[in-house]
N, C-alpha and C positions, 0 to 999 in steps of 0.2 A: 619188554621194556622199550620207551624211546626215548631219543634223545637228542635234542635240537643243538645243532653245529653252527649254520651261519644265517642270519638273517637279514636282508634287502630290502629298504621302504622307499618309496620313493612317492611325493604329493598323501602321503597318508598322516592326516593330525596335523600335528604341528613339524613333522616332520619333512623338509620340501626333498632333500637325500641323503641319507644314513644307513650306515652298514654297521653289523653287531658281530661279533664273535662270540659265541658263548661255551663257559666250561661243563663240569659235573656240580659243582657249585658256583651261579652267578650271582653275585652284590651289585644292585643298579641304584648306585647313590647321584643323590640329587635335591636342588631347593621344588617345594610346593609348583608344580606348572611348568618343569623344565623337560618332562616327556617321559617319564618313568612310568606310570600307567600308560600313556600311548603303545608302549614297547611290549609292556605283560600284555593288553588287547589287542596287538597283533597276533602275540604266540596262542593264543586265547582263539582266536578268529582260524587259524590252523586246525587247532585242536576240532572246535566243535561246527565249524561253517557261519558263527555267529556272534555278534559283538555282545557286551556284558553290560553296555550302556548305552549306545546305538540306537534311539528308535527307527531312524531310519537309517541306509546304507549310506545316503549323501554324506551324513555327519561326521563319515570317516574320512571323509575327501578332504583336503586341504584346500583353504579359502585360497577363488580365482583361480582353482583347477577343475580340470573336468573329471577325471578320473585317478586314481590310485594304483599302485603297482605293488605289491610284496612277494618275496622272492623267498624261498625257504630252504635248505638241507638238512635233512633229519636221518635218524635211523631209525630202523621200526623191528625189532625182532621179533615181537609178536605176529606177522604178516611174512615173514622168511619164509620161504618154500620148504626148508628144507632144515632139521628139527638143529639148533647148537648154531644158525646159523643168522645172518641179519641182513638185511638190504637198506640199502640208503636212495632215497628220493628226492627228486626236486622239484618243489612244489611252486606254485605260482597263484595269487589270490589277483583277478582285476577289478576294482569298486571302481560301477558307474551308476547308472540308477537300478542295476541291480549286480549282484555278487558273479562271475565265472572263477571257474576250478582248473585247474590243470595238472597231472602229474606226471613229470618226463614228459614235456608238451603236449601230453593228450590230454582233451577238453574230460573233463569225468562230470557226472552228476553231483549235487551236493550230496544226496547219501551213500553214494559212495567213495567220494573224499575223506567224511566223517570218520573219525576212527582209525585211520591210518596210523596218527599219533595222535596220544590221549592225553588230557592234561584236565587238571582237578585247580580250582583258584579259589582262596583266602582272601580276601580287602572287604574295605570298610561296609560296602553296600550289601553283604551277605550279611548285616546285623539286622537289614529286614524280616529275613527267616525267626527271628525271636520277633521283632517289634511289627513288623508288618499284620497284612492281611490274609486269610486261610488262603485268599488268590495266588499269593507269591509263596507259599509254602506247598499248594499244589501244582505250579507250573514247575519250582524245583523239582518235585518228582516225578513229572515229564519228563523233564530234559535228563538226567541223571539214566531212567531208566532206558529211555529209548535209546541212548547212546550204546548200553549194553545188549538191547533185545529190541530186532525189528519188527515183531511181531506187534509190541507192546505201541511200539508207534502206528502201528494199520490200526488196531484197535483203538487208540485215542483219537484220530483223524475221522475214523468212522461214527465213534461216538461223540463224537461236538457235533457233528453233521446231522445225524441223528437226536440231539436234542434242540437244535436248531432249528431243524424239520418239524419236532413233536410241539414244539412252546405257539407255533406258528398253527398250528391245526389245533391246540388248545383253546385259541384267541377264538377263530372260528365256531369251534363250539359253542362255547360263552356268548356268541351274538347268531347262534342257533343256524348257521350256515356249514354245519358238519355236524356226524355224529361218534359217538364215542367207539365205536365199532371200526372206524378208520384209523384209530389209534393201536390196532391190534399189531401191524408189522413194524413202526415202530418202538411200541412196546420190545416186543422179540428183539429187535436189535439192538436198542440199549442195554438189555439183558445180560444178551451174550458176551457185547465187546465191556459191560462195564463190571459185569463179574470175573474176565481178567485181568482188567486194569487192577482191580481191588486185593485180587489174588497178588500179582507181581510187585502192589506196593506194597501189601502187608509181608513178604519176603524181604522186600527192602529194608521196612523201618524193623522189623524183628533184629537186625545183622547191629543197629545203631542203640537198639534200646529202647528207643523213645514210644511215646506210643500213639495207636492210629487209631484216631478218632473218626471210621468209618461210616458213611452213610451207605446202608447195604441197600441196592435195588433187587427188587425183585417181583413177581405176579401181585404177589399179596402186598409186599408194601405202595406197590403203584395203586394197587385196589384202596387201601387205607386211607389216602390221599387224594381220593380223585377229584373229591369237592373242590376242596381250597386248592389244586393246579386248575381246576376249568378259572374258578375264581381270580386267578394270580396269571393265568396264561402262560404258567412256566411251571418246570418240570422241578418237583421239591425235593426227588433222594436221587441219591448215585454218584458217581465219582465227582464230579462237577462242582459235590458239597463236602467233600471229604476234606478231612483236618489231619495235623499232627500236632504232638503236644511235646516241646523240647525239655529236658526234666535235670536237674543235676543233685545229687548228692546234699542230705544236711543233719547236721546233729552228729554231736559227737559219742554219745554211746545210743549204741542200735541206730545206723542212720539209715535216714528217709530220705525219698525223692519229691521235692519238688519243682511246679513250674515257673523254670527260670523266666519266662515272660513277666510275669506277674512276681515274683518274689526273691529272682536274682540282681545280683549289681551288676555294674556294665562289666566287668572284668569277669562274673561268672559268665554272664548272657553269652562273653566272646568266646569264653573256652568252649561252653556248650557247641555252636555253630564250628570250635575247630574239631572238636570230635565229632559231628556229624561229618564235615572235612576229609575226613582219615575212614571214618566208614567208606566212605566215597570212593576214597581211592581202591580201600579193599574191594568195593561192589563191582569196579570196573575192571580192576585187576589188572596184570601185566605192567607194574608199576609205572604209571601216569606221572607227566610232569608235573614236578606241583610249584604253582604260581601265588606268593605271599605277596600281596601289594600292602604295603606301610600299614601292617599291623602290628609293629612289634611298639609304637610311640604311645597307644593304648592299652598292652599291657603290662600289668606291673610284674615287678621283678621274678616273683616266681613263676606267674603265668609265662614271664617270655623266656626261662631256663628251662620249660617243658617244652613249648614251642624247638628252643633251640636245640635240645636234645634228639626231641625226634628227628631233625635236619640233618644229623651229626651222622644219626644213624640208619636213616633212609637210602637205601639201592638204589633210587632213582634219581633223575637231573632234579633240582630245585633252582627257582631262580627268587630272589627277594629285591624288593625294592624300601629302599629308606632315606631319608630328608637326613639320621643322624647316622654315622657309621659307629657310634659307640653303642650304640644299641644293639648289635650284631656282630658279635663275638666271633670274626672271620680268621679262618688257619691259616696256613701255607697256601695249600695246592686251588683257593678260592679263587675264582677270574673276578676280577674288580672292574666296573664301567661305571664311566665318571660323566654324568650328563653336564 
């Protein structure tokens, strides 16, 4: 389990200096633009080395600064040395034109900052996962898994390179300046790294329910295909083109699944993506912060008493952020921050 204590920004967003306290339940209320996602995409930027809307690192700088400062205390009990036991850290993020790490002033790599303290986030922009494109439904199960297995990441690295390499000698081909024979060792290693990939995802989506629309690579299907890739100069099966299909519940005697993209409302589409959510946190384990950004203003009533239930009853820190505080049925022992 982690659990974030105190947080320090200073030139990050819109933030020029602010310091947070936070509890085992925080409410970060506030109007539209007052810094409430700033704050969850700091704890965010902790979590995984990486922003959630960020193209580039500058965009977390504060205008007419040069660089960003975040300061962190957390506790990590998953990473205690020693079993019943937990350590507390202080971490340090600097945004200039690119990210440094630190914990207890020493410089660390990003991947091995990652992971120290895990944190799983709900907001509006995971409704691409239903509406978007197979692209943003496959880099989610990048990131998800590589956070869990470092393996799964040497093998994605290796295989983008690897069809990047192969699309490039396909081109060749096709203007008869190579021959297919050259395509034997990349062959082989899209093989290898992309028949794990396929393995660990299809682990993943089995734990959610949904189901994986696999592009299987293999000798024979590269064989089946080889025309239309010399023709196209790009590589046609393999993870690259792999799908998931998000599915929910219908029909009131004997119900059936179908795809919420296509034939749910916005209120089922968002439940669907919170239960992938809560897989999530299951897949990573060691219960992960979980970060609600202003999703409770779109769901209706019962969707957000399921939401709040699971809150209620969740072991780990949660932190929610909301424009209305009636929406958020806050108890006693809740930490409240008032942007």
């Amino acid at each position: 389990m982690s659990s974030l204590n105190k947080i320090s920004l200073r030139n990050f967003r819109s933030y020029e200096k602010a310091d947070f306290q936070l509890g085992g339940r925080t409410l970060v209320l506030g109007e539209n633009g007052s810094g409430k996602s700033n704050l969850v995409e700091a704890i965010y930027l902790l979590a995984t080395g990486k922003s959630f809307r960020a193209e580039r690192d500058a965009e977390m700088i504060r205008n007419d600064t040069e660089f960003s400062i975040l300061n962190f205390q957390f506790r990590s009990i998953d990473r205690a040395p020693r079993a019943n036991s937990s350590e507390i850290y202080d971490a340090q993020i600097t945004v200039t034109d690119r990210k440094r790490f630190e914990i207890n002033g020493v410089p660390r790599r990003q991947v091995d900052f990652v992971g120290l303290m895990r944190a799983v986030m709900f907001g509006p922009g995971d409704m691409e996962l239903v509406t978007g494109s197979p692209s943003i439904r496959r880099r989610y199960l990048d990131f998800v898994i590589s956070q869990a297995d470092r393996e799964y990441r040497r093998s994605l690295i290796s295989y983008e390179k690897g069809v990047r390499q192969r699309n490039k000698l396909l081109d060749l081909i096709r203007d008869n300046l190579a021959t297919r024979n050259q395509l034997y060792f990349w062959d082989k290693l899209l093989i290898k790294n992309g028949e794990y990939m396929s393995l660990k995802r299809g682990e993943f989506l089995a734990v959610t329910g949904f189901v994986y629309d696999k592009s299987v690579i293999s000798e024979s299907r590269l064989g089946q295909y080889e025309q239309e890739e010399v023709a196209a100069g790009a590589t046609l099966v393999g993870p690259h083109r792999d799908d998931f299909i998000l599915e929910y519940k219908s029909g009131r005697a004997g119900e059936y699944k179908r795809d919420v993209s296509k034939y749910g409302s916005r209120g089922e589409q968002r439940m669907a993506v919170w239960w992938l959510k809560q897989c999530e946190m299951k897949y990573l384990g060691g219960e992960p912060v979980l970060l609600l950004d202003d999703i409770f203003s779109e769901l209706d009533h019962k969707h957000r008493g399921e939401v709040v239930e699971f809150v209620k009853k969740y072991p780990g820190q949660v932190v929610i952020t909301s424009a209305d505080e009636h929406l958020v049925p806050v108890e006693k022992d809740w930490t409240i921050i008032r942007m």
